[in-house]
C-alpha positions in Angstrom: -224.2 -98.4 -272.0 -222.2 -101.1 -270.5 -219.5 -102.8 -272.0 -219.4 -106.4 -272.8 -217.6 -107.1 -269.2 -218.5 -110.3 -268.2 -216.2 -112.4 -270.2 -214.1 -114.0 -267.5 -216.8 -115.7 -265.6 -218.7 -118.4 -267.0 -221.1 -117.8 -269.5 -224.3 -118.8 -267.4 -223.0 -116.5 -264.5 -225.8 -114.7 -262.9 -225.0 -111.9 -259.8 -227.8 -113.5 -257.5 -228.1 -111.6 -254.5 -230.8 -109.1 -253.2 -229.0 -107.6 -250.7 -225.5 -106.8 -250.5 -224.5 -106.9 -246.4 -221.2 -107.3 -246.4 -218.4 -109.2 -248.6 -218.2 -112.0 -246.5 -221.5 -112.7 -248.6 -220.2 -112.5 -251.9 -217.7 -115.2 -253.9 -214.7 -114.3 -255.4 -216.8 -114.7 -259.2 -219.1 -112.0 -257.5 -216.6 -109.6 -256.5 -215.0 -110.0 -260.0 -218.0 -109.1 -261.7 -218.8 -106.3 -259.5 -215.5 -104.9 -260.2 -215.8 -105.5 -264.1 -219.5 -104.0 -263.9 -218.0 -100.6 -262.1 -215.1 -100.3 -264.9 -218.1 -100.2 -267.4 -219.7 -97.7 -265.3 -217.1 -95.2 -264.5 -216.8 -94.2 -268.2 -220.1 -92.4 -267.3 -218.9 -89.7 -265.1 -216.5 -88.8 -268.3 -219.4 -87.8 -269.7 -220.7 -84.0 -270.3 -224.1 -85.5 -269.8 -223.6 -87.4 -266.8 -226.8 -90.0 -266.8 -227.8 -93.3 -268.2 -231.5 -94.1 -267.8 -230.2 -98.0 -266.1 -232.6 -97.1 -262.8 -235.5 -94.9 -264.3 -238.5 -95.6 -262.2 -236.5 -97.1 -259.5 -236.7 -95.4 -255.9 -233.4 -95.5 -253.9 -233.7 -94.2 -250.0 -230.3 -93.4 -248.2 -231.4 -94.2 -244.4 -228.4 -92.6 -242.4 -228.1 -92.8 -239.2 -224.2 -91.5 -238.5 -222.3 -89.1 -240.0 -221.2 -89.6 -243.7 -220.1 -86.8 -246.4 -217.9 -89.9 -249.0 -220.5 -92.7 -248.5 -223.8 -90.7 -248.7 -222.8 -88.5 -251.0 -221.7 -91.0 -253.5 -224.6 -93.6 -253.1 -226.7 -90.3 -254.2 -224.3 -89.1 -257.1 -224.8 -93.0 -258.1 -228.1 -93.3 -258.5 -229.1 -90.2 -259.9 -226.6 -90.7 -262.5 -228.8 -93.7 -263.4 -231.4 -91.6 -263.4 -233.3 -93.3 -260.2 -235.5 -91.2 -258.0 -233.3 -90.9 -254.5 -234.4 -89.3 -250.9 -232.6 -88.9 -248.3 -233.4 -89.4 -244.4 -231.3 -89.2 -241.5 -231.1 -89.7 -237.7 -232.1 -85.7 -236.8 -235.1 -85.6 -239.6 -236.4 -89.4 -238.1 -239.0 -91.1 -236.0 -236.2 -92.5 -234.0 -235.6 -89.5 -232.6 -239.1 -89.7 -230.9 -238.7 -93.1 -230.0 -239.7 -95.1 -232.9 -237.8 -98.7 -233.7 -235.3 -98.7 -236.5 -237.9 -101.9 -237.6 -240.7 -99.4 -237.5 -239.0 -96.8 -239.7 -237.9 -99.4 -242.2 -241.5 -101.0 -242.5 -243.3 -97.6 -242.7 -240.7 -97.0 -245.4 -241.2 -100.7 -246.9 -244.8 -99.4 -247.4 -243.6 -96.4 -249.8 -242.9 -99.3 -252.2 -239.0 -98.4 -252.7 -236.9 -100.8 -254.5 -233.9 -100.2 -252.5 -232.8 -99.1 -248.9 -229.2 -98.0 -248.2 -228.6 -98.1 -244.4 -226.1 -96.6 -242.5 -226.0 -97.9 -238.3 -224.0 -97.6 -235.2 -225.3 -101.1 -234.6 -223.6 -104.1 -236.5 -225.9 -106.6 -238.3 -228.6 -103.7 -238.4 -228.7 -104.1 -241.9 -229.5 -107.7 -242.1 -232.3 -107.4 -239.3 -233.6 -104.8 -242.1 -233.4 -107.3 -245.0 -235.4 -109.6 -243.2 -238.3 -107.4 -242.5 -238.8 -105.4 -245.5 -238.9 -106.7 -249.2 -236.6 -103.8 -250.2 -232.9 -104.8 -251.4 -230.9 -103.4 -248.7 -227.4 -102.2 -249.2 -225.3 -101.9 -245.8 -223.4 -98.5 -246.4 -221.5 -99.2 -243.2 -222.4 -100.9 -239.8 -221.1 -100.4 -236.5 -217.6 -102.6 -236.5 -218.9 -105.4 -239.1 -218.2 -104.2 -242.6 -218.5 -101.4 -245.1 -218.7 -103.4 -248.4 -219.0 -100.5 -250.7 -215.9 -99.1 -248.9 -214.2 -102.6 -249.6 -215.0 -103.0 -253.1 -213.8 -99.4 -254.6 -210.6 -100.5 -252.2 -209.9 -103.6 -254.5 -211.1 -101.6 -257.6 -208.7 -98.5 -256.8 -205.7 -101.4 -256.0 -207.0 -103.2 -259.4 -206.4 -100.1 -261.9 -203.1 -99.4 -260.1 -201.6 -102.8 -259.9 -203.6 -104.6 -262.9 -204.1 -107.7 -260.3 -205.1 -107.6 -256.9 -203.8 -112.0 -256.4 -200.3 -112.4 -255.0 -200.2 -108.3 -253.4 -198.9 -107.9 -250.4 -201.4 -105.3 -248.9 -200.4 -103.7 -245.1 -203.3 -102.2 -243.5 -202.1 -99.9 -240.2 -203.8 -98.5 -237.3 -207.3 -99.0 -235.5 -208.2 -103.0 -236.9 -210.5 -103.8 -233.7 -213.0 -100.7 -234.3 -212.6 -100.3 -238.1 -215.7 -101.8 -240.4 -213.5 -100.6 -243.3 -210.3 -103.1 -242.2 -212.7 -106.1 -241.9 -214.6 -105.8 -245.6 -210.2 -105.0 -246.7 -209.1 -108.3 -245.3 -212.3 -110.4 -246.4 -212.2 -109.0 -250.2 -208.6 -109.0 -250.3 -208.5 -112.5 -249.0 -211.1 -113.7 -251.6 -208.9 -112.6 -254.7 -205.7 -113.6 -253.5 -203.7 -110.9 -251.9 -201.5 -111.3 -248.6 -202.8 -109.3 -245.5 -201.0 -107.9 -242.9 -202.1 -105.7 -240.3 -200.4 -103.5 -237.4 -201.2 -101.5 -234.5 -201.4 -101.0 -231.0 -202.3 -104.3 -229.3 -205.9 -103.0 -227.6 -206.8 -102.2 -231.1 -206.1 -105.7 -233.0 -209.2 -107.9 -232.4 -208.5 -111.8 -231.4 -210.0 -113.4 -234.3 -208.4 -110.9 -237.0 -205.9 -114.1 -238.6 -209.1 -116.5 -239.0 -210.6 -113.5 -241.2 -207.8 -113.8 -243.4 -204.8 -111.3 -242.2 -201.4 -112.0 -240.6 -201.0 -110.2 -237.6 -197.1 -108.4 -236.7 -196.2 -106.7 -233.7 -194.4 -103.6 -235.7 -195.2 -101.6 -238.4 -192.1 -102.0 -239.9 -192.7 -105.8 -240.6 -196.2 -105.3 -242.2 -194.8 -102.8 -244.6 -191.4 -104.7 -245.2 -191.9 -105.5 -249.0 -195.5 -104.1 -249.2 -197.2 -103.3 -252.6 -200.2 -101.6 -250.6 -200.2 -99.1 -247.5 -203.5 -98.7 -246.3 -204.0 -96.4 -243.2 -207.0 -96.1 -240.9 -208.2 -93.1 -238.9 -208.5 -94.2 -234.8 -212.0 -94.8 -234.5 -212.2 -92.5 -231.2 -216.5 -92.7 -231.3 -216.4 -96.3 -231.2 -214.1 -96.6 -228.1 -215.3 -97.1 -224.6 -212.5 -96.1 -223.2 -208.5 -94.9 -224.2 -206.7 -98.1 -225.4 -203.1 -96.2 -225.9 -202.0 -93.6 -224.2 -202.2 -90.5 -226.8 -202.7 -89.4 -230.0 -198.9 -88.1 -230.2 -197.8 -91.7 -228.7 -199.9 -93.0 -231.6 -198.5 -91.1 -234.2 -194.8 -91.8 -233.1 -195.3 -95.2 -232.9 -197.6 -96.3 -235.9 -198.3 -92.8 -238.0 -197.2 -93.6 -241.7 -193.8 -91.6 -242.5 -191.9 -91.0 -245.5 -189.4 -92.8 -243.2 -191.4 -95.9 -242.7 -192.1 -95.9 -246.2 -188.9 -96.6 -247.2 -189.9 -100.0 -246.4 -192.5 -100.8 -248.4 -191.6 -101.4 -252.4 -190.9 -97.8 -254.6 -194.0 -98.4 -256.0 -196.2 -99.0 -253.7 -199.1 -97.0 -253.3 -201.1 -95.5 -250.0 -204.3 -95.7 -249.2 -206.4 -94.3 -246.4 -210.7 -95.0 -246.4 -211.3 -90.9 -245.0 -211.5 -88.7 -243.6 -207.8 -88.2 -242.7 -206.2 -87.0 -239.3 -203.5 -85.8 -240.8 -200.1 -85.9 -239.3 -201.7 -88.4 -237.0 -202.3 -91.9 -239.0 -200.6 -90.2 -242.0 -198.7 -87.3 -243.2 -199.6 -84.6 -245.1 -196.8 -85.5 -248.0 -197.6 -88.8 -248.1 -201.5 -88.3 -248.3 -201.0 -85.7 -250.9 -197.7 -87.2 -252.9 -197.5 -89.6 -256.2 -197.8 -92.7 -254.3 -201.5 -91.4 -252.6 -204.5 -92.9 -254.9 -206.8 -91.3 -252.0 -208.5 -89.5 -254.6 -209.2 -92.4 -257.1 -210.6 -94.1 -254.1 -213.3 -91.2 -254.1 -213.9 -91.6 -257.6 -214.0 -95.6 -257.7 -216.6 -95.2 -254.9 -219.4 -93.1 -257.4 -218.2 -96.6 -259.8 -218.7 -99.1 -257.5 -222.0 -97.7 -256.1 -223.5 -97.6 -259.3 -222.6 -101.1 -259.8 -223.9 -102.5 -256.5 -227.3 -100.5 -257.7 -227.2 -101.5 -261.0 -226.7 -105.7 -260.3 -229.5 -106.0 -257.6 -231.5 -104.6 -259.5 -231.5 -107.8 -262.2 -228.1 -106.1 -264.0 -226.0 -108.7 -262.7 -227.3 -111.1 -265.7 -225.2 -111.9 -268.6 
């Protein structure tokens, strides 16, 4: 089922982790191998028979509290396509909604005996407060501003097949960095295997502490995509704001939507990325999003990959 894909760690190398919260986590050797492990695994969707028996017997929940189509979705695809049981709960159909803790819906869960919980919360570190009360593996499928490592890790996969190295990249990422869980697993992962990040946008929405997380900050667009192998865009993250912190959505666009004009910056082959769902003609225009230089859509197929990967290793895959 899987291919021998394990040869450029060393030989005793063991993926070692329960739960996977967030990249900041994982070492470069485990990103490596998560990558190598979804390569193996994507063959699988070529299929006509699209299912391996890797999780038979194995019980995957999908515990959603925001909005998701991408993310749930392809957790779901990837574990049925390993044949694992999956069920799916969100915030409408839940206790919560009557007043019961998130901790109290986990450990009533917990006592269903799955074998892994994949949690989606408006809070940050919600998924780590899980993992320590359940004995579940728990996979963060996006939390408040912290990370989205599965989001992170079919980035560097998609950038991977279309570069053939991720080390030495110059990789812009554009847009809402403060609010965006997506920009902060970019940076970390990016960071870890070697690539050069720089980020732009307005000034309310770059967070103080971006350039200790890895990234170089610039005060223009134009000087994070100067030279850039990789244009990655992010939608304004309007539900996480408080308040406005610029002063509209056509100032934004003006000022820091990706052009075909501002792309004449970047390097002729550079590709453009964007997490979803688009605003288009907002953080990116519909040419660009939909032109040869987009690999928006081999994100969405690295992401099925990648999933299956994350499922496979915690579940005692990651052995060699």
């Amino acid at each position: 089922m899987l291919t021998q894909s394990t040869n450029i760690m060393e030989e005793d190398y063991t993926f070692n982790h329960k739960h996977i919260l967030g990249l900041e986590q994982l070492s470069a050797n485990d990103i490596t191998f998560l990558l190598k492990t979804a390569e193996s695994f994507k063959e699988i969707s070529t299929r006509q028979i699209k299912k391996v028996p890797a999780l038979r017997g194995r019980t995957v929940i999908n515990l959603f509290f925001e909005p998701s189509t991408r993310t749930k979705l392809s957790f779901e695809v990837a574990a049925k396509r390993m044949s694992a049981d999956t069920f799916n709960i969100s915030a409408s159909t839940s206790s919560l909604k009557k007043g019961e803790t998130l901790i109290d819906t986990a450990r009533n869960l917990a006592a269903m005996n799955p074998d892994i919980i994949i949690l989606r919360h408006s809070y940050s570190g919600s998924p780590g407060l899980l993992a320590r009360h359940i004995k579940a593996s728990v996979i963060n499928a996006g939390d408040g501003t912290h990370e989205h490592p599965s989001q992170g890790l079919l980035d560097l996969m998609t950038v991977q097949e279309a570069k053939g190295t991720i080390k030495g990249l110059k990789v812009a990422i554009i847009g809402d960095i403060a609010h965006s869980r997506v920009a902060h697993s970019n940076i970390i992962g990016f960071s870890k295997l070697g690539a050069d990040i720089f980020v732009a946008g307005p000034a309310t929405l770059i967070p103080p502490g971006v350039n200790q997380m890895g990234a170089t900050t610039c005060k223009t667009i134009a000087e994070a995509i100067d030279g850039a192998d990789v244009v990655m865009t992010l939608r304004i993250q309007m539900e996480r704001q408080s308040e406005s912190l610029f002063p509209s959505v056509r100032e934004y666009a003006n000022h820091f939507g990706i052009t075909p004009q501002v792309m004449r910056l970047a390097k002729p082959e550079a590709i453009i990325m964007h997490p979803g769902p688009i605003n288009r003609g907002v953080e990116l225009s519909p040419e660009l999003a939909d032109g040869p230089r987009s690999v928006i859509m081999n994100q969405v197929t690295n992401g099925v990959a990648i999933r299956m990967a994350l499922l496979y290793s915690i579940m005692g895959g990651g052995e060699s």
